[in-house]
PDB file of N, CA, C, O and CB in Angstrom:
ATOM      1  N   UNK A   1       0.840  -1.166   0.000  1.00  0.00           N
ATOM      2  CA  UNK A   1       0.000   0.000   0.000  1.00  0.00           C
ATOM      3  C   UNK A   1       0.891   1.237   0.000  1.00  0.00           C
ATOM      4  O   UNK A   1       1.653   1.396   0.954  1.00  0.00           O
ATOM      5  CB  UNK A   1      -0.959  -0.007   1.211  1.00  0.00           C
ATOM      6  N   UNK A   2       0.865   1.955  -0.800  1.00  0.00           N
ATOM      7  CA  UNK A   2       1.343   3.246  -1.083  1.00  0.00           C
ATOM      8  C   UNK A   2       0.492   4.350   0.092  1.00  0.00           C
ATOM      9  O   UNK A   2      -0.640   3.951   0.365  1.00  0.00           O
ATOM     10  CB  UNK A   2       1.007   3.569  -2.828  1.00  0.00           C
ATOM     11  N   UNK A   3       0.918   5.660   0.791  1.00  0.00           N
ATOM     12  CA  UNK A   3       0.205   6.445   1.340  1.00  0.00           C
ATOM     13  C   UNK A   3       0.880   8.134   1.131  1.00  0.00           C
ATOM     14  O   UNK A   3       1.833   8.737   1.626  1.00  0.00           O
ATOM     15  CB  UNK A   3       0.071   5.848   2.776  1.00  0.00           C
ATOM     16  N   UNK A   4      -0.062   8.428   0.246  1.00  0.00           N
ATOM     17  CA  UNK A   4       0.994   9.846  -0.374  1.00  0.00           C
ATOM     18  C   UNK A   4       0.216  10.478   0.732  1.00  0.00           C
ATOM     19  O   UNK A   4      -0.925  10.070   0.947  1.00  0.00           O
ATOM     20  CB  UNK A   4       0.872  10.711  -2.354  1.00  0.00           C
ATOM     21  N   UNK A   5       0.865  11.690   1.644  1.00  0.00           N
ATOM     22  CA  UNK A   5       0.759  12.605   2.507  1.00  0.00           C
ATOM     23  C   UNK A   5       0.463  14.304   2.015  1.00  0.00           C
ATOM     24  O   UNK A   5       1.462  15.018   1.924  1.00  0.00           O
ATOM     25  CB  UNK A   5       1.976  12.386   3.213  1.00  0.00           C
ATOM     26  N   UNK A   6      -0.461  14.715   1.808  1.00  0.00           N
ATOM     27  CA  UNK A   6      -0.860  16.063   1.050  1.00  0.00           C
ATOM     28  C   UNK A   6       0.111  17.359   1.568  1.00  0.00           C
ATOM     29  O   UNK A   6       0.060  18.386   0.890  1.00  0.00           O
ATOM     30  CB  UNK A   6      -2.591  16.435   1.403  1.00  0.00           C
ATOM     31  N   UNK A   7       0.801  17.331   2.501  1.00  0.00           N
ATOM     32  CA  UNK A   7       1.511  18.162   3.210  1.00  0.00           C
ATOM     33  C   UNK A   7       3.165  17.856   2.877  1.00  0.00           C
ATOM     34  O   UNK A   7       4.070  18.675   2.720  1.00  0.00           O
ATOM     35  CB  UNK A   7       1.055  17.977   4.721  1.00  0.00           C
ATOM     36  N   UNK A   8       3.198  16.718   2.842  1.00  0.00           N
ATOM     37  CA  UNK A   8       5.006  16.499   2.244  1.00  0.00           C
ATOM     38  C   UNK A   8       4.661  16.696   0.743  1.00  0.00           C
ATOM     39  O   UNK A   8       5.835  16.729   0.374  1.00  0.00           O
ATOM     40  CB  UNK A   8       5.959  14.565   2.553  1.00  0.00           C
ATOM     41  N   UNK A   9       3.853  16.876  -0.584  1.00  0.00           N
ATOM     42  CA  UNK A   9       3.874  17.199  -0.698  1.00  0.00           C
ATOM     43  C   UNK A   9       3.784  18.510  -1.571  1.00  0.00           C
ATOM     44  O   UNK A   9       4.470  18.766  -2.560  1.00  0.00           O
ATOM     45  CB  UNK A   9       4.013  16.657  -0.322  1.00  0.00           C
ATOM     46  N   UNK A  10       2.718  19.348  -0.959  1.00  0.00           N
ATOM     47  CA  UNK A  10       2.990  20.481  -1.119  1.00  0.00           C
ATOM     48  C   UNK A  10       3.770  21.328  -0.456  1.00  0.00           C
ATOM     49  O   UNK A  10       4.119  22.375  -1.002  1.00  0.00           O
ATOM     50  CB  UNK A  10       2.207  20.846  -1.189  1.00  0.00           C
ATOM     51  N   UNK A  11       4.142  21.033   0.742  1.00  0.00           N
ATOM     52  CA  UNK A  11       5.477  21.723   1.221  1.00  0.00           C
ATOM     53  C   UNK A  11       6.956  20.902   0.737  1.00  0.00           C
ATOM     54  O   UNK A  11       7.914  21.330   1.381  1.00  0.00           O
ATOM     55  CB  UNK A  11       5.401  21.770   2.988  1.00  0.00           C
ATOM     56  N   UNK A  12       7.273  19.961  -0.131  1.00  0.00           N
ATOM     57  CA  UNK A  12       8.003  19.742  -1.201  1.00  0.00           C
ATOM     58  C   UNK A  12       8.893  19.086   0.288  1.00  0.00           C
ATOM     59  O   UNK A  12      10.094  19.088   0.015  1.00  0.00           O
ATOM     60  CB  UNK A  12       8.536  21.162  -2.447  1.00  0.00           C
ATOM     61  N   UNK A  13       8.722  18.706   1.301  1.00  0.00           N
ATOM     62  CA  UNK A  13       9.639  17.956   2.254  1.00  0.00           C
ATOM     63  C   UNK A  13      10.060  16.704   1.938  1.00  0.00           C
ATOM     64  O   UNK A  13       9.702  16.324   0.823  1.00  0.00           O
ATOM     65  CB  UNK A  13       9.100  17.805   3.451  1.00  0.00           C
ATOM     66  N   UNK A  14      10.698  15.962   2.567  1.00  0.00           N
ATOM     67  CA  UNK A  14      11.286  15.075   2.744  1.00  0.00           C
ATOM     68  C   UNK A  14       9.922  13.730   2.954  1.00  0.00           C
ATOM     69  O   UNK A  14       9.557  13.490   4.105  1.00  0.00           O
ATOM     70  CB  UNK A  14      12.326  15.511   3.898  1.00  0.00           C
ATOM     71  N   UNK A  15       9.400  13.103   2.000  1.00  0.00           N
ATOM     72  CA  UNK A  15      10.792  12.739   0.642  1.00  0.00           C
ATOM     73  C   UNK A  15      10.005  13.000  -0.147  1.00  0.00           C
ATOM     74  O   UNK A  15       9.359  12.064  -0.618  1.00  0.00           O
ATOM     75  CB  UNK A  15      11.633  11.128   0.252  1.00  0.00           C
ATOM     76  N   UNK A  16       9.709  14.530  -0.668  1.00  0.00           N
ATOM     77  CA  UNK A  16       9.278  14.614  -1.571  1.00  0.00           C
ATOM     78  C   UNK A  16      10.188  16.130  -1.718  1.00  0.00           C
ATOM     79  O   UNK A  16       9.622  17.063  -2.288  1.00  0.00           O
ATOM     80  CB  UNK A  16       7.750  14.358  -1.579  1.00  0.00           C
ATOM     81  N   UNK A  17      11.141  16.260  -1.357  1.00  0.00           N
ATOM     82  CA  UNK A  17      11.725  17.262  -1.363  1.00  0.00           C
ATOM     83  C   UNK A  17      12.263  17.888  -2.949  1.00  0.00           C
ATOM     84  O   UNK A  17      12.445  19.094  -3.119  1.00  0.00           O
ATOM     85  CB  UNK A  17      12.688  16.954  -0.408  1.00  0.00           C
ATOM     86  N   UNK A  18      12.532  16.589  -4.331  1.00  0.00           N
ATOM     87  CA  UNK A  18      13.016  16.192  -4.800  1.00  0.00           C
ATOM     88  C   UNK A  18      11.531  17.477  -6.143  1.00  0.00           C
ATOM     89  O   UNK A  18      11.489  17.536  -7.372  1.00  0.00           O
ATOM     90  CB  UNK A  18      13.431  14.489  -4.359  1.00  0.00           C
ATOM     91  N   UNK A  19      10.921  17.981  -5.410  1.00  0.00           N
ATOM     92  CA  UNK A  19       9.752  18.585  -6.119  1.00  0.00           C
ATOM     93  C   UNK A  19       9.558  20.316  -5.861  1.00  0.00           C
ATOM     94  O   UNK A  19       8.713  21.186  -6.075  1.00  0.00           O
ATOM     95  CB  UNK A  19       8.388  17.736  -5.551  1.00  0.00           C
ATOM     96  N   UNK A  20      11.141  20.155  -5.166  1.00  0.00           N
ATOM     97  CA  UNK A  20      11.066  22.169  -5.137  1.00  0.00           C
ATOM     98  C   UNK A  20      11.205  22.307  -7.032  1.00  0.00           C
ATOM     99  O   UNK A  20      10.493  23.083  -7.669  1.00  0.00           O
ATOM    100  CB  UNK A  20      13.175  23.319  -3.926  1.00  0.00           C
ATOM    101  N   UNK A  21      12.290  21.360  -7.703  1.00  0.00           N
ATOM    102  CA  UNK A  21      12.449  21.756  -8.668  1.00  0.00           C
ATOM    103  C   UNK A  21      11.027  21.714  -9.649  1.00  0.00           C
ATOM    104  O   UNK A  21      10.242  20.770  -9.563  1.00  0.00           O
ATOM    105  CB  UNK A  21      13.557  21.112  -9.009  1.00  0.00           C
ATOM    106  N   UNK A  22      10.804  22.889 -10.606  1.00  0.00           N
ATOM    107  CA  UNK A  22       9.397  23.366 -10.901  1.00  0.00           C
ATOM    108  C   UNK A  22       9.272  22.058 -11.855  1.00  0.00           C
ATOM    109  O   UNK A  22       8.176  21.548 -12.087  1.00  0.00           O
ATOM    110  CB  UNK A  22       9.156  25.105 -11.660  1.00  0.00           C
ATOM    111  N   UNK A  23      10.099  21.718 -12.217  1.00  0.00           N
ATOM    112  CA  UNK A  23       9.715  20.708 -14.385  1.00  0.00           C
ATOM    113  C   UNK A  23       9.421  19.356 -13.414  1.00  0.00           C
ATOM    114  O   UNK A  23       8.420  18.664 -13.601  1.00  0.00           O
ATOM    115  CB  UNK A  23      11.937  20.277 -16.271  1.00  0.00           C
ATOM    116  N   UNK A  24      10.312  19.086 -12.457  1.00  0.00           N
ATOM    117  CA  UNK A  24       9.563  17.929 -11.630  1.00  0.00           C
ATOM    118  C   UNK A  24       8.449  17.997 -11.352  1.00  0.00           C
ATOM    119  O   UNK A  24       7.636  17.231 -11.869  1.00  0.00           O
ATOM    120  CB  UNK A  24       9.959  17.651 -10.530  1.00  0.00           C
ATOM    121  N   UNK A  25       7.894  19.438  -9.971  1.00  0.00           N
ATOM    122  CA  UNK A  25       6.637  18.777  -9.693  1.00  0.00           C
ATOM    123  C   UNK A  25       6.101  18.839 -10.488  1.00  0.00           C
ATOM    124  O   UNK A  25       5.282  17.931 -10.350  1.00  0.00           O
ATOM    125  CB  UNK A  25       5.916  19.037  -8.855  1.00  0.00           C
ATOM    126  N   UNK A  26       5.798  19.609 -11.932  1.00  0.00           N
ATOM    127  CA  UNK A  26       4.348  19.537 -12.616  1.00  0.00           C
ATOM    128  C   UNK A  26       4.126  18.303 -13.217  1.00  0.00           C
ATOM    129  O   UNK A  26       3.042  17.748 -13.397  1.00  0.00           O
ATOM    130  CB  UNK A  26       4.111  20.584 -13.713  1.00  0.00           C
ATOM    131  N   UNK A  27       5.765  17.737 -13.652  1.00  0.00           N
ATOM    132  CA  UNK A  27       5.336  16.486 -14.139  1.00  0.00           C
ATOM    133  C   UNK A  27       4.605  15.331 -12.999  1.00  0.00           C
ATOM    134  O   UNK A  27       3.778  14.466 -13.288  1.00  0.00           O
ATOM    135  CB  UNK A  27       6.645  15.908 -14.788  1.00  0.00           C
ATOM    136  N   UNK A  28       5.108  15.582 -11.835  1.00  0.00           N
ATOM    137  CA  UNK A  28       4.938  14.561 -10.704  1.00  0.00           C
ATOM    138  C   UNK A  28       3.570  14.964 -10.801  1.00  0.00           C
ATOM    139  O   UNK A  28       2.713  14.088 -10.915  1.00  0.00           O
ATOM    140  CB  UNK A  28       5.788  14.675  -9.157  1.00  0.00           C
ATOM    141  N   UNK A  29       3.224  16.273 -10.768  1.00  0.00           N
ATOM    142  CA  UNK A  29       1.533  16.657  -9.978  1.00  0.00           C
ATOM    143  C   UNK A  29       0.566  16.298 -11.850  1.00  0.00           C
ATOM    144  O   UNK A  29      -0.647  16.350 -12.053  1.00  0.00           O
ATOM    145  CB  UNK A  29       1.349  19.360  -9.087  1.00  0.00           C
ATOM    146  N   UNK A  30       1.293  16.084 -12.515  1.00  0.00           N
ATOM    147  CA  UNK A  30       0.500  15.444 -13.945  1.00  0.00           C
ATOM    148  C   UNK A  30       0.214  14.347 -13.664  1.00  0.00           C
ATOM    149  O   UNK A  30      -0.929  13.890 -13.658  1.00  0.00           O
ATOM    150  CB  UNK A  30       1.223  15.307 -15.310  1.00  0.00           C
ATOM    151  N   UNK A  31       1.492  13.617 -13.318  1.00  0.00           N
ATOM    152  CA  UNK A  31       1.301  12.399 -13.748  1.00  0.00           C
ATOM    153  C   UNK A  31       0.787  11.601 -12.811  1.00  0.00           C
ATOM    154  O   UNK A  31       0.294  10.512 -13.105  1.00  0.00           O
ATOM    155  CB  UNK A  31       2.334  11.905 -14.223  1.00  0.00           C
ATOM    156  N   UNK A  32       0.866  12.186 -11.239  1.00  0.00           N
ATOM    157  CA  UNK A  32      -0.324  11.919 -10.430  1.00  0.00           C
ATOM    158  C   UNK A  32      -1.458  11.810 -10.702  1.00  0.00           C
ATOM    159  O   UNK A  32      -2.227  10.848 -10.692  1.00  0.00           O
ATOM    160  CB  UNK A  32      -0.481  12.549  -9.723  1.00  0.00           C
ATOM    161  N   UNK A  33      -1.557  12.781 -10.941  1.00  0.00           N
ATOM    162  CA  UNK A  33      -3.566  13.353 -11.342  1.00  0.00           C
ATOM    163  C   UNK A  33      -3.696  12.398 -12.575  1.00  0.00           C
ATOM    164  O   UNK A  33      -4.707  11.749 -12.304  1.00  0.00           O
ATOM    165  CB  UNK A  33      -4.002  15.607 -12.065  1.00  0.00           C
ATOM    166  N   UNK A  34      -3.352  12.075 -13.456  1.00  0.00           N
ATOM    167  CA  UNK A  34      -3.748  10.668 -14.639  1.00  0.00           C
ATOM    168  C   UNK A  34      -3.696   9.262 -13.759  1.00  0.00           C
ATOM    169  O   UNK A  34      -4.556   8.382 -13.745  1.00  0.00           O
ATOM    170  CB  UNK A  34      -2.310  10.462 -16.153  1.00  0.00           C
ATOM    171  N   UNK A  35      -2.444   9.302 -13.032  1.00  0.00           N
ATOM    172  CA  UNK A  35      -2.823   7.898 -12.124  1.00  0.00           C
ATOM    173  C   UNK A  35      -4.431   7.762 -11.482  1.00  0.00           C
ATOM    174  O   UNK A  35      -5.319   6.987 -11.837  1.00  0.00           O
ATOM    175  CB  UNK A  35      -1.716   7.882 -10.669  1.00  0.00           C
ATOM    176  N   UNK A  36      -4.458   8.882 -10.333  1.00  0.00           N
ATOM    177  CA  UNK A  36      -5.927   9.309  -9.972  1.00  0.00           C
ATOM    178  C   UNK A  36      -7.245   9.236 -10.575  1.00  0.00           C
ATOM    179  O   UNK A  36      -8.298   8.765 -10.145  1.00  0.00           O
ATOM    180  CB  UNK A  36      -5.915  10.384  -9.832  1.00  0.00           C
ATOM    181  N   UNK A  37      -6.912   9.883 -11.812  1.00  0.00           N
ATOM    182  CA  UNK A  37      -8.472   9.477 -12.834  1.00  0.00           C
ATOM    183  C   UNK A  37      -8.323   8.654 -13.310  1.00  0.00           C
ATOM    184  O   UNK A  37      -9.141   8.686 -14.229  1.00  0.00           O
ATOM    185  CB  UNK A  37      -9.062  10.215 -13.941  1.00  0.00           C
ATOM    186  N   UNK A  38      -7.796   7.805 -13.372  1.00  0.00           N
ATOM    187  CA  UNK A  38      -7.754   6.088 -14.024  1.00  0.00           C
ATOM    188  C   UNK A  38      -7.855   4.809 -12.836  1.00  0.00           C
ATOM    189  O   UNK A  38      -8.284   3.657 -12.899  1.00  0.00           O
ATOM    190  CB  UNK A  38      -6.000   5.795 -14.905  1.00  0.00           C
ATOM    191  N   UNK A  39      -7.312   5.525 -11.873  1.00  0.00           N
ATOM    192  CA  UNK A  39      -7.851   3.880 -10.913  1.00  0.00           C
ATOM    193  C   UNK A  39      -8.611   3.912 -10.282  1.00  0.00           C
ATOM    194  O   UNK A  39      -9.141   4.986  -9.998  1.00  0.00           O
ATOM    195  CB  UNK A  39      -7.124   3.155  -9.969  1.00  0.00           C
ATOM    196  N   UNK A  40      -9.058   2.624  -9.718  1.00  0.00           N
ATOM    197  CA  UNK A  40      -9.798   1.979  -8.888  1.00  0.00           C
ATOM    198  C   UNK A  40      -9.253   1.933  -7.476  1.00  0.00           C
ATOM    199  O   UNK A  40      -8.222   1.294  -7.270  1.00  0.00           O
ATOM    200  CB  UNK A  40     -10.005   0.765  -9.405  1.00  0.00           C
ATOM    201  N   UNK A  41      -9.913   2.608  -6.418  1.00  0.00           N
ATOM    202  CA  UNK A  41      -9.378   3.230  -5.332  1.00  0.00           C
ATOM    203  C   UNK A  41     -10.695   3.313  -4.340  1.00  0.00           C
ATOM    204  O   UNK A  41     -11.811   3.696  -4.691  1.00  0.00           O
ATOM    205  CB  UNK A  41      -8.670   4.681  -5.755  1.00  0.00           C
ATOM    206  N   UNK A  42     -10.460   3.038  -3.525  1.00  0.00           N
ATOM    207  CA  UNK A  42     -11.008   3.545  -2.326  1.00  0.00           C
ATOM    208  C   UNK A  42     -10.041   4.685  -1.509  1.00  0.00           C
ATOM    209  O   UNK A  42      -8.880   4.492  -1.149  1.00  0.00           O
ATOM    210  CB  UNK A  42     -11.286   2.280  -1.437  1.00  0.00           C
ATOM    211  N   UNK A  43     -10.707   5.720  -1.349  1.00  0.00           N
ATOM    212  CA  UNK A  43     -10.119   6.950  -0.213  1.00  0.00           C
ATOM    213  C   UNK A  43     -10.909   7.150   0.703  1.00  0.00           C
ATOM    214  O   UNK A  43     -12.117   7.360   0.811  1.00  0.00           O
ATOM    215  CB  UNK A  43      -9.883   8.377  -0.699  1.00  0.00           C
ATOM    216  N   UNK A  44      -9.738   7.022   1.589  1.00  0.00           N
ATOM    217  CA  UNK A  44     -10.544   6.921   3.185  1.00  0.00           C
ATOM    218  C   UNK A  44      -9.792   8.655   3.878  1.00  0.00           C
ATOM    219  O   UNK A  44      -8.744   9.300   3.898  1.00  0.00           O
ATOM    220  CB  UNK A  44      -9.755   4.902   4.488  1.00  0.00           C
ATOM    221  N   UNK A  45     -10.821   8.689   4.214  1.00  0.00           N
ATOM    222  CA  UNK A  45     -10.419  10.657   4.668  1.00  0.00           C
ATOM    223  C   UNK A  45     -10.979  10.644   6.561  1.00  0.00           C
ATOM    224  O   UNK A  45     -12.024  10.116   6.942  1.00  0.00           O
ATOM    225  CB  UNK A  45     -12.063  12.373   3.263  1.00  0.00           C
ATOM    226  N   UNK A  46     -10.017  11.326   7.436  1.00  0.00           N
ATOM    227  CA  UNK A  46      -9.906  10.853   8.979  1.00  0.00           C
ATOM    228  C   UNK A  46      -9.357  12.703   9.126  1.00  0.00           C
ATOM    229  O   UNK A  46      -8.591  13.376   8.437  1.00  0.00           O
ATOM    230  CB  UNK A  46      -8.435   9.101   9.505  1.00  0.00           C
ATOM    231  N   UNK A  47     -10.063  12.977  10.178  1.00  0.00           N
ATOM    232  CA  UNK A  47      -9.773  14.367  10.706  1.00  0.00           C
ATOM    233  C   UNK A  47      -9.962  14.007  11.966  1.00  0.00           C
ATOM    234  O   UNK A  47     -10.614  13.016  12.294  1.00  0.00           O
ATOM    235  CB  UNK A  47     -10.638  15.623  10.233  1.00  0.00           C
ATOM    236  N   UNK A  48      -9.060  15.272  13.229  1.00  0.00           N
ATOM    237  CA  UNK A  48      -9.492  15.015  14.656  1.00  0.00           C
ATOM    238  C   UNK A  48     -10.376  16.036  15.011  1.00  0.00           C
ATOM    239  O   UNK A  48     -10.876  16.056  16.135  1.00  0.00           O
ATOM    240  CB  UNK A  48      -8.357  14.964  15.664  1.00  0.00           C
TER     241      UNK A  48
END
């Protein structure tokens, strides 16, 4: 199970630090978002 963290990143931290550089994240935040609209997923969402 994979668990991407919305805060590492958009604050580009560790280990996603690798996404201050701009041509990375857009490709990362592309090629995310096509993973996203193509699978089969359950998202489970938890607040305190």
């Amino acid at each position: 199970m994979t668990i991407l963290h919305e805060r590492e990143i958009r604050k580009s931290i560790a280990p996603f630090n690798i996404l201050q550089n701009a041509k990375v994240r857009q490709s990362f935040i592309t090629e995310l978002s096509q993973i996203i609209a193509e699978a089969p997923f359950t998202l489970v969402a938890s607040c305190r």
